[in-house]
C-alpha angles and dihedrals in degrees: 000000000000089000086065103042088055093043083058104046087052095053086039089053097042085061110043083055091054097045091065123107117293109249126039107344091053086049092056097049091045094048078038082058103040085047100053087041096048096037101054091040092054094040089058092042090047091052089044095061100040100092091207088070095012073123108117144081136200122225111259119260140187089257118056126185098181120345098272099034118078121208091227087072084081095067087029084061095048099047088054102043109028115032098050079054098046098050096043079049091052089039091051085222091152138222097319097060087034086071 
């Protein structure tokens, strides 16, 4: 069940970040998206491989990418990154609340 709650927060996000207005404010969400997606990736791959914390694993899924990385990080990465972003963005709520 989780591995399709996060597969559709990731399309839903995806495109939430590609209906907005052509021009800046689309560019932002989209660079918003790539970002949440790439950084959390990179930040799991980056821990894997330090042997001083290389101690973690993730639950096993349906989809496997390796043997120890899930295909439901994906979606995991994009709940966590983009959407609280994109909503302090929407609510105006400023850089406090950004961070």
């Amino acid at each position: 069940m989780t591995e399709l709650v996060f597969a559709a927060v990731g399309a839903i996000s995806l495109l939430h970040a590609a209906s907005r207005p052509a021009g800046p404010p689309r560019q932002h969400y989209l660079l918003l998206w790539v970002s949440s997606l790439l950084g959390g990736l990179a930040n799991d791959v980056f821990f894997s491989w330090l042997p001083l914390v290389d101690n973690f694993w993730h639950a096993q899924a349906t989809l496997m990418v390796t043997p120890r990385f899930p295909l439901y990080l994906f979606g995991v990465y994009l709940a966590f990154l983009y959407l609280p972003t994109a909503m302090a963005w929407r609510l105006q709520l400023g850089p406090l609340a950004e961070g």
